[in-house]
TORROLO-173244 format. One record per residue (C-alpha): residue number from 0; residue in one letter; y negated, x negated, z. Coordinates in nm, 4 decimals. Each point is the difference from the previous one (the first is absolute). Last residue first. Example, Ala and Ser with C-alpha at 12.3 -4.5 7.8 and 13.67 -1.06 7.14 Angstrom:
BEGIN
<1,'S',<0.1060,-1.3670,0.7140>>
<0,'A',<0.3440,0.1370,0.0660>>
% end
This chain:
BEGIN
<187,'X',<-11.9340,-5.6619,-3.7567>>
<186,'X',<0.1884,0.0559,0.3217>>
<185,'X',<0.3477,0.1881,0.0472>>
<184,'X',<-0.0412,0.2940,0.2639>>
<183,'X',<0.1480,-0.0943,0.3145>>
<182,'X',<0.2300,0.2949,0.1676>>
<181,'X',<-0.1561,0.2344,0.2591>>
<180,'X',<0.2900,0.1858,0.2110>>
<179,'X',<-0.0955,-0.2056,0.3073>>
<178,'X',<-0.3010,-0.2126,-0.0153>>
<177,'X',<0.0224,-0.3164,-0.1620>>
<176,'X',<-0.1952,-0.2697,0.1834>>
<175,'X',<-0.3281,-0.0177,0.1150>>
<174,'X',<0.0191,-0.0423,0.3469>>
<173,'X',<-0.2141,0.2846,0.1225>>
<172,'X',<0.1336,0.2405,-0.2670>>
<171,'X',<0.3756,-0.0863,0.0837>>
<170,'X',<-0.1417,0.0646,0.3426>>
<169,'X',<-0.1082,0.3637,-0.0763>>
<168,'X',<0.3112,0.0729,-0.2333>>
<167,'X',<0.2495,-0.1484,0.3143>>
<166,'X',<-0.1786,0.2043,0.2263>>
<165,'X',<-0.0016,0.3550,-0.2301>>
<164,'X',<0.3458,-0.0098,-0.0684>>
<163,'X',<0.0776,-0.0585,0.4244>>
<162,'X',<-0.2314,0.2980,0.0590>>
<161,'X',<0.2709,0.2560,-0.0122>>
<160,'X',<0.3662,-0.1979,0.0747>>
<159,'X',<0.1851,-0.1040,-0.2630>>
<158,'X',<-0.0471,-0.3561,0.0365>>
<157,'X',<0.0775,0.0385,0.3378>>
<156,'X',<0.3154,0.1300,-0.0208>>
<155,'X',<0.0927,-0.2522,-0.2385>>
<154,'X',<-0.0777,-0.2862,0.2487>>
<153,'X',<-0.1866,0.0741,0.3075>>
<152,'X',<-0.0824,0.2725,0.2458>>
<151,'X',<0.1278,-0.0561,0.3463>>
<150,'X',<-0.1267,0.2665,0.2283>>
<149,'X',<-0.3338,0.1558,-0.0119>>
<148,'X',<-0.0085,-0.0898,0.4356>>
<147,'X',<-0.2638,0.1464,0.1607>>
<146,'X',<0.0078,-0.2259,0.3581>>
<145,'X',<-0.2718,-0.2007,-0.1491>>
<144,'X',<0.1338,-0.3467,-0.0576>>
<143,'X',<0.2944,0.2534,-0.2288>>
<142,'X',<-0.3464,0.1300,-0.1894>>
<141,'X',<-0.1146,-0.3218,-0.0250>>
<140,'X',<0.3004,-0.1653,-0.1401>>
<139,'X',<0.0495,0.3165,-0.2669>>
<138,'X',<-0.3606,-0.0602,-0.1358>>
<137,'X',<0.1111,-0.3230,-0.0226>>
<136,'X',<0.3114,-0.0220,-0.1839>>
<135,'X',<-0.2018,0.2907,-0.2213>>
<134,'X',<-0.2575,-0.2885,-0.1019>>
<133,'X',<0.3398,-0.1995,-0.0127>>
<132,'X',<0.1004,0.1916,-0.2593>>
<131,'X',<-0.3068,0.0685,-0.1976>>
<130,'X',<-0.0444,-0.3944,0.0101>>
<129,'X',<0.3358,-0.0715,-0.1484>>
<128,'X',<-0.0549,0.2283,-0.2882>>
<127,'X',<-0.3262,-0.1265,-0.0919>>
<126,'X',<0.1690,-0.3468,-0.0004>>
<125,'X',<0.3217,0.0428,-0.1670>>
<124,'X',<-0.0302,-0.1562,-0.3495>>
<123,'X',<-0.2215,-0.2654,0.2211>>
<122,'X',<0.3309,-0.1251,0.1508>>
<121,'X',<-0.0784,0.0581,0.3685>>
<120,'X',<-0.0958,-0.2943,0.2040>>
<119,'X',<-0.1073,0.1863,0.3975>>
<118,'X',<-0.3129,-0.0682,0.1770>>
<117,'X',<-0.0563,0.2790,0.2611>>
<116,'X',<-0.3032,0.0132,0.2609>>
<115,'X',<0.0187,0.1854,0.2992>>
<114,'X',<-0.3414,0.0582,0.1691>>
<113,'X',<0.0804,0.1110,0.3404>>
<112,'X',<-0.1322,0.2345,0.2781>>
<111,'X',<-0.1366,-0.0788,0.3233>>
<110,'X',<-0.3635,0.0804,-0.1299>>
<109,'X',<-0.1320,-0.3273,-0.0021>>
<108,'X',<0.3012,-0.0659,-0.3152>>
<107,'X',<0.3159,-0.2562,0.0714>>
<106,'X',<0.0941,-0.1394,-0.3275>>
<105,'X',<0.3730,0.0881,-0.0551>>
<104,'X',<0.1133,-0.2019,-0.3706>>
<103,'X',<0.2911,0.0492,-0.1626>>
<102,'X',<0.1669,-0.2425,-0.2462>>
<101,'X',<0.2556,0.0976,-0.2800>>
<100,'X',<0.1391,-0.2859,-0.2057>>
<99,'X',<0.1694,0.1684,-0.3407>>
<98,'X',<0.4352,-0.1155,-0.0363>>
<97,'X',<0.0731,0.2783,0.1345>>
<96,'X',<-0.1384,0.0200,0.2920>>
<95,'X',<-0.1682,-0.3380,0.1081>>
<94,'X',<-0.1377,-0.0134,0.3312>>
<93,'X',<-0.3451,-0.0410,0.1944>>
<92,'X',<-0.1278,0.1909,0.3797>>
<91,'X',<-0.3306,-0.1028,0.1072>>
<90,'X',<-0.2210,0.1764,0.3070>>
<89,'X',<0.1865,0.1228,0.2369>>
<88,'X',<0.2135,-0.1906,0.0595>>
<87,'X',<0.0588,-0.3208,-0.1804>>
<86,'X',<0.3176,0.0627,-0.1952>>
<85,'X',<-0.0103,-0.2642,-0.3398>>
<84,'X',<0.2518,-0.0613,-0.2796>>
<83,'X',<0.2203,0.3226,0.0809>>
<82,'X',<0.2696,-0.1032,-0.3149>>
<81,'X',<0.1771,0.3077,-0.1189>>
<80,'X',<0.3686,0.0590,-0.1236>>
<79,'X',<-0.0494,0.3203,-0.1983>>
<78,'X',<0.2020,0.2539,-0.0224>>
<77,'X',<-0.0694,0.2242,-0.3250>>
<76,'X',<0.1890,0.3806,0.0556>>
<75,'X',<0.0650,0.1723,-0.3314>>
<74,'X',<-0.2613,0.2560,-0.1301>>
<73,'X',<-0.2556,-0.1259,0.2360>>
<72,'X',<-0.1222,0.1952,0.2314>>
<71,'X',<-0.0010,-0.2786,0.2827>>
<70,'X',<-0.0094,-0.3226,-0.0623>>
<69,'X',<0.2370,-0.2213,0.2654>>
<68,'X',<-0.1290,-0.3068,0.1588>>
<67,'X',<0.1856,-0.2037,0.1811>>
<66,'X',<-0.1447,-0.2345,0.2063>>
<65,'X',<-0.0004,-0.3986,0.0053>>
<64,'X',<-0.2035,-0.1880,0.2644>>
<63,'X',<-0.4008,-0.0082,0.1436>>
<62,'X',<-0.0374,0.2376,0.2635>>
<61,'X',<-0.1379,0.3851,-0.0052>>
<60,'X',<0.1962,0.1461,-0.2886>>
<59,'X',<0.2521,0.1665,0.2431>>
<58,'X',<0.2735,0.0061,-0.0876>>
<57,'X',<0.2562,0.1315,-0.3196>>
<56,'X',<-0.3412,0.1229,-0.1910>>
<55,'X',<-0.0208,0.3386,-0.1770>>
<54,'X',<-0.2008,0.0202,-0.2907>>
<53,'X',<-0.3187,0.2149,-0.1746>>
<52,'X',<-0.1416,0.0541,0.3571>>
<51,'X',<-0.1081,0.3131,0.1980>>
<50,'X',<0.2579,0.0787,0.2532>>
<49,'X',<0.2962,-0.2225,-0.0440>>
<48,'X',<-0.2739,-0.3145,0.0744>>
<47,'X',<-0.0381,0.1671,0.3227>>
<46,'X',<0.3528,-0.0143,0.1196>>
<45,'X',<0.0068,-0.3884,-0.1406>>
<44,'X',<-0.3042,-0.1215,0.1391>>
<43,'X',<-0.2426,-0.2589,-0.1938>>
<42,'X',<-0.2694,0.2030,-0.1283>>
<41,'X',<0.0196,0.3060,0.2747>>
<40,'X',<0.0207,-0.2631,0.2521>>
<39,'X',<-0.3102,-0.1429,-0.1576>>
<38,'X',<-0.1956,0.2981,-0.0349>>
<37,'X',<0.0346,0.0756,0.3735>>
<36,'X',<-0.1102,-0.4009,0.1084>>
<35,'X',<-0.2741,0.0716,-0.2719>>
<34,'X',<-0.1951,0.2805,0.1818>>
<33,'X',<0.0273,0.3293,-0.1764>>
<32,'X',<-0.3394,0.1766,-0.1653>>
<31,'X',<0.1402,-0.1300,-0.3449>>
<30,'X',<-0.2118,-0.1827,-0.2794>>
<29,'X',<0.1494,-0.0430,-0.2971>>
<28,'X',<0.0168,-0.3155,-0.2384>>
<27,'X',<0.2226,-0.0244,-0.3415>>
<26,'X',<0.0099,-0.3040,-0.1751>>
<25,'X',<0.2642,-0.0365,-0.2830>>
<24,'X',<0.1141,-0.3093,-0.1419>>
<23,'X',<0.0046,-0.0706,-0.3685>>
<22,'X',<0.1989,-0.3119,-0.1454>>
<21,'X',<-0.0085,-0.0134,-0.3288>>
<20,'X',<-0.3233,-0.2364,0.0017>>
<19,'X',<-0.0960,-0.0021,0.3154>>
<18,'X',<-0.1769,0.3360,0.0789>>
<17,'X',<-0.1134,0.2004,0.3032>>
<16,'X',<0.0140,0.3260,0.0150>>
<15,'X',<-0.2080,0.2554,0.1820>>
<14,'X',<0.0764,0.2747,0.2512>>
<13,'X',<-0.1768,0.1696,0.2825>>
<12,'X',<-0.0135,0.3763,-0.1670>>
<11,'X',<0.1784,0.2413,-0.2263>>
<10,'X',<-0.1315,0.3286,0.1091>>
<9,'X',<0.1898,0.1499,0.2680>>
<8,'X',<0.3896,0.1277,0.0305>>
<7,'X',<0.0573,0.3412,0.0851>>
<6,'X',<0.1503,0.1119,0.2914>>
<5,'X',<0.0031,0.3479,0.1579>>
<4,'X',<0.3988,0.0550,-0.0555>>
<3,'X',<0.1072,-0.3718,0.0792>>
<2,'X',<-0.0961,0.0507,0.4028>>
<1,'X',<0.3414,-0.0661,0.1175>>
<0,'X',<0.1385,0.1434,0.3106>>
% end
């Protein structure tokens, strides 16, 4: 039983970028109230990536090798062959989707939980967007750590589902970048 009809994403939260030039990566943080050897099974295996993430993987994502990596929602499906860089459960898990380097982070917290942190290289054209999708990626990973699973909510669907609009204006805000709909006005 899915728990989709009572949610409604949060405030945009937990994420800054950081900038090199054209090359933006996106930090998000949140804190979850599940140890990290749970959060990293859900980060690395493949049943539970098919429940909340924006891709499913071939294998598990918990040893350095190639995966597959297939985006889901899109319009056509995009298989990517992945690199897993670094596996060192539970606490560091590194690859390159994409082309973009995505690194997760599970910092044990004094109250059993986790701090997951997510650095992931998103064109900066996409940023805000990015971040209100894996802000739901997450809400959707706690609720499935929880036993009240949302279900998978990603791509399109997500992007037209109520409160996703309001994320990706919120962080385009927090960024600074061109929020949706708005279009530059020419300067004197």
């Amino acid at each position: 039983m899915t728990h989709r009809a009572k949610y409604t994403p949060g405030r945009a939260a937990g994420a800054h970028i950081q900038k090199d030039a054209e090359r933006w990566t996106l930090v998000l943080v949140r804190d979850l109230r599940h140890p990290p050897v749970k959060v990293w099974e859900a980060l690395t295996d493949p049943e539970q990536l098919r429940e909340w993430a924006p891709f499913d993987s071939d294998r598990n994502l918990g040893a350095v090798g190639t995966a597959m990596l297939t985006t889901v929602g899109a319009p056509k499906p995009m298989v990517a062959e992945t690199q897993v860089k670094r596996a060192e459960a539970p606490k560091l898990l590194e690859y390159n989707w994409g082309g973009n380097d995505v690194r997760w982070e599970l910092e044990p917290r004094e109250s059993g939980g986790t701090r997951l942190t997510l650095w992931h290289n998103i064109h900066r054209g996409f940023i805000a967007m990015g971040a209100a999708g894996w802000h739901i990626c997450f809400d959707v990973l706690d609720g499935l750590l929880s036993d009240e699973p949302l279900g998978r909510l990603v791509g399109p669907e997500a992007m037209r589902f109520e409160g996703w609009q309001r994320l990706h204006a919120e962080y385009a805000e927090q960024f600074g970048v061109e929020a949706p709909g708005q279009t530059s006005s020419p300067r004197n």
